[in-house]
MARDO-756214 format. One record per residue: residue number from 1; y, x, z of N, C-alpha, C in turn; residue in one letter. Coordinates in Angstrom, 2 decimals. Each point is the difference from the previous one (the first is absolute). Layout:
N
<nr->NUM&n.v->Y&n.u->X&n.w->Z&ca.v->Y&ca.u->X&ca.w->Z&c.v->Y&c.u->X&c.w->Z&rest->a> $
...
This chain:
108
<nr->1&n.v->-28.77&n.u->-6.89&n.w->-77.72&ca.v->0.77&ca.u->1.15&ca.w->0.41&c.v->0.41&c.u->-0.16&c.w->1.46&rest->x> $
<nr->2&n.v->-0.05&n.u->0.88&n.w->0.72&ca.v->0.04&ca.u->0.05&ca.w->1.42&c.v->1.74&c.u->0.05&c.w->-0.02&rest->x> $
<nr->3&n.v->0.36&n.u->-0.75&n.w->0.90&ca.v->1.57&ca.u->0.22&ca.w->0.90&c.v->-0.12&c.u->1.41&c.w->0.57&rest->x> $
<nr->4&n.v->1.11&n.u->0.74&n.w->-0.05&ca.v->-0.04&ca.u->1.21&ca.w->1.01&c.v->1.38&c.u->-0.01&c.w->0.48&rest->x> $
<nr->5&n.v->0.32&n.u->-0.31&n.w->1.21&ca.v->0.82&ca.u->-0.11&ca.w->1.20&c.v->0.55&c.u->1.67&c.w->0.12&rest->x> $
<nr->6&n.v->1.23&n.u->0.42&n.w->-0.28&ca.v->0.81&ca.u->1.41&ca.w->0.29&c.v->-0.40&c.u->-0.01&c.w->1.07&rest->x> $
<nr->7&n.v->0.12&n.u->1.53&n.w->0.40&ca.v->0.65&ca.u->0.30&ca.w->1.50&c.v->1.11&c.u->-0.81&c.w->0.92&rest->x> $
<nr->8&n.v->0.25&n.u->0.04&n.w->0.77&ca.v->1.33&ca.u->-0.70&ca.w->0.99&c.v->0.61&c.u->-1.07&c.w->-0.78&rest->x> $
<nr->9&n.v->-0.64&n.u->-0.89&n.w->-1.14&ca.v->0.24&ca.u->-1.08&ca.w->-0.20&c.v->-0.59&c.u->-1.19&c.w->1.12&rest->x> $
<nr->10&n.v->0.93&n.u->-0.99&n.w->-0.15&ca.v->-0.59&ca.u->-1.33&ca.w->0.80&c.v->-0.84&c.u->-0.88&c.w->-0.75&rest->x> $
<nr->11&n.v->-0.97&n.u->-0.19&n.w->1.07&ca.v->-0.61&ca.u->-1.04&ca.w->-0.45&c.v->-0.61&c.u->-1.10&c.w->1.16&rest->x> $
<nr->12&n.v->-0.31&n.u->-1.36&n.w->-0.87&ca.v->-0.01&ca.u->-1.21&ca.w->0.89&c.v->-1.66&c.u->-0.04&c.w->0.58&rest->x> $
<nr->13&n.v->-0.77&n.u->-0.44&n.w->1.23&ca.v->-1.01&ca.u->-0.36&ca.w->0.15&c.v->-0.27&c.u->-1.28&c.w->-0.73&rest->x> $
<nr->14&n.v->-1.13&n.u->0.29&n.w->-1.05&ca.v->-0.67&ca.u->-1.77&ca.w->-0.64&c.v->-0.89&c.u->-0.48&c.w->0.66&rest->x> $
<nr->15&n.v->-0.20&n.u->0.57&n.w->1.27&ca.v->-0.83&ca.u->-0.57&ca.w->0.79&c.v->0.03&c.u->-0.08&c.w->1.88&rest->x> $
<nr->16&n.v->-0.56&n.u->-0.71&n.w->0.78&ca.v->0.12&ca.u->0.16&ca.w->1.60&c.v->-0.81&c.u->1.39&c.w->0.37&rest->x> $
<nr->17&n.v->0.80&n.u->1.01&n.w->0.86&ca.v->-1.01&ca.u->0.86&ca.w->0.69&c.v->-0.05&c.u->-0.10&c.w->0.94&rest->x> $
<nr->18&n.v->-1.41&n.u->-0.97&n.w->0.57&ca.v->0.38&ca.u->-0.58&ca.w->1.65&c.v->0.13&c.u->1.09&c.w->0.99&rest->x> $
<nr->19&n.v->-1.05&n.u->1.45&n.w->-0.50&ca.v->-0.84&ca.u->0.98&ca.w->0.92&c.v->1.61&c.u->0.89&c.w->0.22&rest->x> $
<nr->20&n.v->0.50&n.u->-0.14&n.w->-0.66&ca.v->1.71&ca.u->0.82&ca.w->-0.10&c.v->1.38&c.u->-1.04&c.w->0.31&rest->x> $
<nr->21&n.v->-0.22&n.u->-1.16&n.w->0.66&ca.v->0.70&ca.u->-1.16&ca.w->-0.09&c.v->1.41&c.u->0.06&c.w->-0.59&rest->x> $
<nr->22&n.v->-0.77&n.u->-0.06&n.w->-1.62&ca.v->0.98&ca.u->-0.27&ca.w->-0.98&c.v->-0.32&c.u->-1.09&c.w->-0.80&rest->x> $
<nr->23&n.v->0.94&n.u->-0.15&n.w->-0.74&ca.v->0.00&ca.u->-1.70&ca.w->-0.62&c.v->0.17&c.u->0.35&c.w->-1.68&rest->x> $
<nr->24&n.v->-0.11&n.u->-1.10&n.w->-0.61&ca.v->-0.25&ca.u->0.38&ca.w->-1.35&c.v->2.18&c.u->-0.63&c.w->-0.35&rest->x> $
<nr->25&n.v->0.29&n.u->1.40&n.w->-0.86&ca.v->1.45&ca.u->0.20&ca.w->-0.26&c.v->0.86&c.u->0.64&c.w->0.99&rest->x> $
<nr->26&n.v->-0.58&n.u->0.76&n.w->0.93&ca.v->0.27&ca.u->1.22&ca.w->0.98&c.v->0.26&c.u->0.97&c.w->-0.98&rest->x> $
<nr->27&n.v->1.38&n.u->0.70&n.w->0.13&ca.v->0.22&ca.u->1.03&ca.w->-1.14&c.v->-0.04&c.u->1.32&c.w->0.93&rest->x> $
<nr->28&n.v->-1.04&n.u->1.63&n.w->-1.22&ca.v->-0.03&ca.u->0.83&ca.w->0.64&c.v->0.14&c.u->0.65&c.w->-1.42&rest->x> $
<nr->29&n.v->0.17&n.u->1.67&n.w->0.57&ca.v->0.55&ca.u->0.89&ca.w->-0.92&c.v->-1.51&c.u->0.77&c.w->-0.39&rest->x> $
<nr->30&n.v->-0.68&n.u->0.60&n.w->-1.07&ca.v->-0.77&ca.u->0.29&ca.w->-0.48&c.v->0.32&c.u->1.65&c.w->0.19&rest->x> $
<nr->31&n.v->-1.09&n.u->0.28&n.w->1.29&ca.v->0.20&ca.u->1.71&ca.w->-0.07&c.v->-1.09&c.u->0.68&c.w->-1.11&rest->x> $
<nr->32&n.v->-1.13&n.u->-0.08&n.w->-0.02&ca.v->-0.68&ca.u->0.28&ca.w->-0.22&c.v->-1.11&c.u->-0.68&c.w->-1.22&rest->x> $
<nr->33&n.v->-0.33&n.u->0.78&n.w->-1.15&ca.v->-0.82&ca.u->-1.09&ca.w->-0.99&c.v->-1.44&c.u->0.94&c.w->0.03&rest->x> $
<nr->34&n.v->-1.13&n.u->-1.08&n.w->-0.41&ca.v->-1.58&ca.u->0.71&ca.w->0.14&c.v->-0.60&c.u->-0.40&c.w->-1.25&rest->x> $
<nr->35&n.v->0.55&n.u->1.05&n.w->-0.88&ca.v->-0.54&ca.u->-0.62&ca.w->-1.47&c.v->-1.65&c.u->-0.11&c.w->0.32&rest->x> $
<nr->36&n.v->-0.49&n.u->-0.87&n.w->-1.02&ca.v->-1.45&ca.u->-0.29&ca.w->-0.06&c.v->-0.78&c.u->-0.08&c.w->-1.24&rest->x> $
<nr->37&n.v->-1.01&n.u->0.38&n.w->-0.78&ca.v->-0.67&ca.u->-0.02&ca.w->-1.12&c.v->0.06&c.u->-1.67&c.w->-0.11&rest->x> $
<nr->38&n.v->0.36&n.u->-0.59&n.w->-1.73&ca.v->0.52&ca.u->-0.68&ca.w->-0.73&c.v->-0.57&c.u->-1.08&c.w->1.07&rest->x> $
<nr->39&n.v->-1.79&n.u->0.15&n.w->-0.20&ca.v->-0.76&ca.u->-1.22&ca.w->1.04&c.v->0.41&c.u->-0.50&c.w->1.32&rest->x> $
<nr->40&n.v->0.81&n.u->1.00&n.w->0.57&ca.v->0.42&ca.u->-0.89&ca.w->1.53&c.v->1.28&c.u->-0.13&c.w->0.19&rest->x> $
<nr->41&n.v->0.45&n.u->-0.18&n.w->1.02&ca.v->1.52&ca.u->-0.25&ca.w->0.68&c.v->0.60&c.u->0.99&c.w->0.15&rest->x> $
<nr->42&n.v->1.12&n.u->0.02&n.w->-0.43&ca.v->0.92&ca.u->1.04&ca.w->0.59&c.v->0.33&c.u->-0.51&c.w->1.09&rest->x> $
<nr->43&n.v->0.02&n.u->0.86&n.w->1.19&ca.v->0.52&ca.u->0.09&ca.w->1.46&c.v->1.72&c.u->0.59&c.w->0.19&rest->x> $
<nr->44&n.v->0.35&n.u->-0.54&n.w->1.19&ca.v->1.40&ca.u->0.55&ca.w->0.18&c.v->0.48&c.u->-0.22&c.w->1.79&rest->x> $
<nr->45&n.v->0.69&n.u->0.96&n.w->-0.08&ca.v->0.50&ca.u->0.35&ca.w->2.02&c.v->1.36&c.u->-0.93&c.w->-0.35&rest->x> $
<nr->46&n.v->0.39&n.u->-0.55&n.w->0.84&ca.v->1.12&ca.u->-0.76&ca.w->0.27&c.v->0.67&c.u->-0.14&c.w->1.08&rest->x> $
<nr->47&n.v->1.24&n.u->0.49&n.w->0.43&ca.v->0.42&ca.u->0.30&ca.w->1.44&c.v->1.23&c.u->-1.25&c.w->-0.21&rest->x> $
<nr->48&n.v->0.70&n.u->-0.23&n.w->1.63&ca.v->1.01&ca.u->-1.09&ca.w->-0.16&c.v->-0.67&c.u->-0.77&c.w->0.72&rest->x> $
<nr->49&n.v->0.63&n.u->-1.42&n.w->-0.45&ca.v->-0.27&ca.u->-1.04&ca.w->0.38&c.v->0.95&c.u->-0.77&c.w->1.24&rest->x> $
<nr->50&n.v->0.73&n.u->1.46&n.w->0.37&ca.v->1.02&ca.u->-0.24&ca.w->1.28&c.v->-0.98&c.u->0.47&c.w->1.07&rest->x> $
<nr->51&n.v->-1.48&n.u->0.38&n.w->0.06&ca.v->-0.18&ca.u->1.13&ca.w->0.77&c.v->-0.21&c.u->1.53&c.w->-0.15&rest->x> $
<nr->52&n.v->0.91&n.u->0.71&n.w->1.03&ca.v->-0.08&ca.u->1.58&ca.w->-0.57&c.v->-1.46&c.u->0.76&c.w->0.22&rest->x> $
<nr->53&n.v->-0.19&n.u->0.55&n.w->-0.46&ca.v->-1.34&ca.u->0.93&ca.w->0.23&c.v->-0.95&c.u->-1.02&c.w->-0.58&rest->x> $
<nr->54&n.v->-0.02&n.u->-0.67&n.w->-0.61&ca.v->-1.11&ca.u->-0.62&ca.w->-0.57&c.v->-0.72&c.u->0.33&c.w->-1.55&rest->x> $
<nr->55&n.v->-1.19&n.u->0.07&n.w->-0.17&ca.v->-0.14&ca.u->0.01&ca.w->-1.27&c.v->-1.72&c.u->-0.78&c.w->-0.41&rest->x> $
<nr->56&n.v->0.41&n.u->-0.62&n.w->-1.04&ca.v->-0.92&ca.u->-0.79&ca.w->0.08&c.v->-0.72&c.u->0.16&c.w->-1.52&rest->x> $
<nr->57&n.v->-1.24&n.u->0.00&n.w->-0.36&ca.v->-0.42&ca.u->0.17&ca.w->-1.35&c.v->-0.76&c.u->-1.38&c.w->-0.48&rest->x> $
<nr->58&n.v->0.34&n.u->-0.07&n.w->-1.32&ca.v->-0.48&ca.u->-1.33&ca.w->-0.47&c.v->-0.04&c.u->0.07&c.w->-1.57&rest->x> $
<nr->59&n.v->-0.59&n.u->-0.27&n.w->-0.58&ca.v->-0.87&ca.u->0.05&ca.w->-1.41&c.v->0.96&c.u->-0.70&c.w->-0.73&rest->x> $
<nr->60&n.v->0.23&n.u->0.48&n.w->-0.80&ca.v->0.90&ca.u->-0.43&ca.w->-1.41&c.v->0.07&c.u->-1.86&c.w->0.06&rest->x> $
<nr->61&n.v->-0.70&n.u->-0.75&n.w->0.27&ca.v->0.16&ca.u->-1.34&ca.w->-0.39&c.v->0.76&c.u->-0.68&c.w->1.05&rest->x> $
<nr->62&n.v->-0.39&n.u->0.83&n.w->1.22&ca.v->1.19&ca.u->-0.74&ca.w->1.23&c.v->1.20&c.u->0.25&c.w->0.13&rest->x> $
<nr->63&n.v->0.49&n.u->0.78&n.w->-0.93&ca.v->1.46&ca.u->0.05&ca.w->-0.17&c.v->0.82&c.u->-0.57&c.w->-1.50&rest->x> $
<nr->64&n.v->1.01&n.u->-0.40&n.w->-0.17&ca.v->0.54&ca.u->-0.18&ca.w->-1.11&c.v->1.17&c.u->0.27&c.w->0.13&rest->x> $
<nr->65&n.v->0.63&n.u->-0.14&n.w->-1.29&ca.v->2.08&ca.u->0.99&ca.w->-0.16&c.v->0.79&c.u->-1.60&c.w->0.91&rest->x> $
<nr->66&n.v->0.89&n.u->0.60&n.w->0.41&ca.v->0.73&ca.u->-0.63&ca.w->1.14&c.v->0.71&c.u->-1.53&c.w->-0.84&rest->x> $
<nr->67&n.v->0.04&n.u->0.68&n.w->-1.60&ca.v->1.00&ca.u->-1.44&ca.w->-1.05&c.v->-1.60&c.u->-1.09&c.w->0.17&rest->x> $
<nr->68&n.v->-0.84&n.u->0.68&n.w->-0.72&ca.v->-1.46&ca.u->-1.05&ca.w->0.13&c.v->0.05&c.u->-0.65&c.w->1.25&rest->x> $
<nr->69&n.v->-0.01&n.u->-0.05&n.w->1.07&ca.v->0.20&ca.u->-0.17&ca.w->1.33&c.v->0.71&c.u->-1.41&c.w->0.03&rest->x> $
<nr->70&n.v->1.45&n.u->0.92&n.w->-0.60&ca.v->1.56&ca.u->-0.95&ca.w->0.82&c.v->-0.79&c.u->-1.20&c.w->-1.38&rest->x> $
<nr->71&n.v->-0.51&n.u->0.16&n.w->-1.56&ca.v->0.38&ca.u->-0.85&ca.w->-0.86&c.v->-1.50&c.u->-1.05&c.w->0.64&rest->x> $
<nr->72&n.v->-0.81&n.u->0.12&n.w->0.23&ca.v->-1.03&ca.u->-0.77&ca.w->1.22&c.v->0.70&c.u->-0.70&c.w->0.77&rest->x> $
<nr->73&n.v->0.62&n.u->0.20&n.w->1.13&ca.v->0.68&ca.u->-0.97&ca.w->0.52&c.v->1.18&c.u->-1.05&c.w->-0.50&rest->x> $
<nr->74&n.v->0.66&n.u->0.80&n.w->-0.93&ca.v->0.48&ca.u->-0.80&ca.w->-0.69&c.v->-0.76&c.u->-1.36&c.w->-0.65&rest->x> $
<nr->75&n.v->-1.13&n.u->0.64&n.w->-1.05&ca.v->-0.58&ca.u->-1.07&ca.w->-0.38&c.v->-0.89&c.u->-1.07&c.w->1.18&rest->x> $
<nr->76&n.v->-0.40&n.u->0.62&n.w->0.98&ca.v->-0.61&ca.u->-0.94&ca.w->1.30&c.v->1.25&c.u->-0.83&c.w->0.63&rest->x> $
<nr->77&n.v->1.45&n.u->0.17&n.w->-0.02&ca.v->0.98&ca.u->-0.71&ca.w->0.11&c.v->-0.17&c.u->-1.26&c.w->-0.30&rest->x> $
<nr->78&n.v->0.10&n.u->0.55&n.w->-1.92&ca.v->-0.24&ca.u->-1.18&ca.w->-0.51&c.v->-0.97&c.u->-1.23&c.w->-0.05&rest->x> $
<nr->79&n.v->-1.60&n.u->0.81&n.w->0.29&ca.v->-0.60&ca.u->-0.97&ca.w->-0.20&c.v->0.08&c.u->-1.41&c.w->1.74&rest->x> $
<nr->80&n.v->0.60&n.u->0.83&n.w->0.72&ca.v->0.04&ca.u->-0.59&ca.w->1.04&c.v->0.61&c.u->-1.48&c.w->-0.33&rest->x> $
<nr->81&n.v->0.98&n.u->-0.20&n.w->-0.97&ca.v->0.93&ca.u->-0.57&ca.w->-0.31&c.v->-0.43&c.u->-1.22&c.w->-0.70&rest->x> $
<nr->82&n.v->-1.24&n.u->0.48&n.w->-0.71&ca.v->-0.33&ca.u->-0.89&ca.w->-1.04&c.v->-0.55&c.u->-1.10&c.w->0.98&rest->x> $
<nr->83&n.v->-0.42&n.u->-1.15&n.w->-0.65&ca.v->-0.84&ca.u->-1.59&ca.w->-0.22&c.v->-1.47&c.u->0.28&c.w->0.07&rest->x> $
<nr->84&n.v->-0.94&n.u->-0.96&n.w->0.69&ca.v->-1.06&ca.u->0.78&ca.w->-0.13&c.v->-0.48&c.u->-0.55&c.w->-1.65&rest->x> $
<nr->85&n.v->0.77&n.u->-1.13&n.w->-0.38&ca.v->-0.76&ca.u->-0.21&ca.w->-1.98&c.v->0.72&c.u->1.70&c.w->-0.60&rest->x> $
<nr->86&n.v->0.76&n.u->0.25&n.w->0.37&ca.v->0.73&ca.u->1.23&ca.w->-0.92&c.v->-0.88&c.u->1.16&c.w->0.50&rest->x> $
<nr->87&n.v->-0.69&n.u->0.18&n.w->1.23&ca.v->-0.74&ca.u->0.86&ca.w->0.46&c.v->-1.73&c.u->0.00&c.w->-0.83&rest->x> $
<nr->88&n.v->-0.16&n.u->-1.28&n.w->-0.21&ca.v->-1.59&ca.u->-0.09&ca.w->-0.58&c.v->0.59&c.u->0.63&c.w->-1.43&rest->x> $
<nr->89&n.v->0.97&n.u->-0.57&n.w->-0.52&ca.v->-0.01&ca.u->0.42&ca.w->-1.35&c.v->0.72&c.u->1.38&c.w->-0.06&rest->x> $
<nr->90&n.v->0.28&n.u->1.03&n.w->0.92&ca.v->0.56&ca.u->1.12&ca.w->-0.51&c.v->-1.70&c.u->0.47&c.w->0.28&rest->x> $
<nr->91&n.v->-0.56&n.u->-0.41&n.w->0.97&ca.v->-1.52&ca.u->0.52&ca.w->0.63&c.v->-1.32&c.u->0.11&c.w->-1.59&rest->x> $
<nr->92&n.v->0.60&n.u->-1.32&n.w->-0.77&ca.v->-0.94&ca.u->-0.02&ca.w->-1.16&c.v->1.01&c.u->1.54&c.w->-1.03&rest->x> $
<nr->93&n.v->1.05&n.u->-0.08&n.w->-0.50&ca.v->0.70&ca.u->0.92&ca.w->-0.47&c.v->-0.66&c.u->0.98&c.w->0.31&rest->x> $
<nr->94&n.v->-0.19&n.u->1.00&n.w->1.06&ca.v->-0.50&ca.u->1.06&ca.w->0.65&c.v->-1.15&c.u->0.54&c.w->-0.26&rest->x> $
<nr->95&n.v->-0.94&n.u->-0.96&n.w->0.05&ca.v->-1.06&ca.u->-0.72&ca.w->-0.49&c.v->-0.13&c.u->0.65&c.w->-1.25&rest->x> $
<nr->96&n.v->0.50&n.u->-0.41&n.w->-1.00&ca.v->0.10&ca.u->0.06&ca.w->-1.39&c.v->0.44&c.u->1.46&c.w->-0.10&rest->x> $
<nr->97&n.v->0.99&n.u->0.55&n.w->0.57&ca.v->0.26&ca.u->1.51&ca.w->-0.25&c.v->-0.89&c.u->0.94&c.w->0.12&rest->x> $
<nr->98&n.v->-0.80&n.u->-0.08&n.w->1.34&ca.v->-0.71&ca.u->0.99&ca.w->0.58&c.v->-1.48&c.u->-0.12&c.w->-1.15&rest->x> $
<nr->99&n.v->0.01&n.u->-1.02&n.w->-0.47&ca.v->-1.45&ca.u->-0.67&ca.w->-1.00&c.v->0.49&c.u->0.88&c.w->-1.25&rest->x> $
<nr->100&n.v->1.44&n.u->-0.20&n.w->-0.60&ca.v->0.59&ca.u->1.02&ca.w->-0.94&c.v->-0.54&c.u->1.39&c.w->-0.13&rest->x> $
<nr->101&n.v->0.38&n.u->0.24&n.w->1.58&ca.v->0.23&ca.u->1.63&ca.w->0.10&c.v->-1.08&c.u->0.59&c.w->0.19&rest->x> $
<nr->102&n.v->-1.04&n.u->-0.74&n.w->0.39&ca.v->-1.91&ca.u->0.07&ca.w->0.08&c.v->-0.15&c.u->0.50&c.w->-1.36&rest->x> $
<nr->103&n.v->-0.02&n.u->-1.14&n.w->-0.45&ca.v->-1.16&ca.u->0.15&ca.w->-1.80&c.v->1.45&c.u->1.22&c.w->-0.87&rest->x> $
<nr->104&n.v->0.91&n.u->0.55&n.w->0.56&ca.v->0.45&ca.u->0.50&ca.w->-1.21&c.v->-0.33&c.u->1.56&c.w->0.65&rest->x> $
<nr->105&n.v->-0.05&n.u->0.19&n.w->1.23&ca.v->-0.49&ca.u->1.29&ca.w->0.60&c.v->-1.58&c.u->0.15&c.w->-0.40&rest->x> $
<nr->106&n.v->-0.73&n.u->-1.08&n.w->-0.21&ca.v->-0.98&ca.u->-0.35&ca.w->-0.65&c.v->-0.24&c.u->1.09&c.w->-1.54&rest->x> $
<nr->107&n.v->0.90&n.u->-0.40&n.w->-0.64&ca.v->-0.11&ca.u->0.67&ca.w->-1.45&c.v->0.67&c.u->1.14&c.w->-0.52&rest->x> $
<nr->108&n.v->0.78&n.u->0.76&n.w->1.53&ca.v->0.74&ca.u->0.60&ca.w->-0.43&c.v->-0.69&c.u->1.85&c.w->0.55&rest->x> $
């Protein structure tokens, strides 16, 4: 199921836009949405950023909701924090989830 981003809601960049020199977690307001048949991306206009007159368009995956964002750095906080033995073994954990979430999207 596709995310669909309101109107004049905020949202965070999940990614760098060098060609627009923006950075990934640059927050902009969502003017505009470009629905798309199920197969592709939804597109969206996004103004802000702290420059006026700007508007910039970018495909549904380079943006995410501003909490996803802040709860990312949060968790990159943490891992900063860790040991690198506590780092291999959260790295195997991860490991094991994403292997979970494979074979059950698998059968489902």
């Amino acid at each position: 199921m596709k995310t669909q981003y309101p109107l004049f809601s905020q949202v965070a960049l999940a990614e760098d836009l060098p060609e627009h020199h923006l950075k990934r977690g640059d927050i902009a307001t969502v003017v505009e949405h470009y629905p798309m048949p199920k197969e592709e991306e939804d597109g969206y206009s996004l103004e802000g950023f702290g420059v006026p007159n700007v508007t910039v368009e970018v495909a549904a995956s380079q943006i995410i909701s501003v909490n996803q964002w802040q709860q990312e750095e949060e968790i990159l906080g943490k891992l900063r924090q860790l040991s690198q033995p506590r780092l291999l073994q959260l790295q195997e954990y991860l490991d094991f989830l994403l292997q979970k979430d494979r074979s059950e999207q698998k059968i489902a």
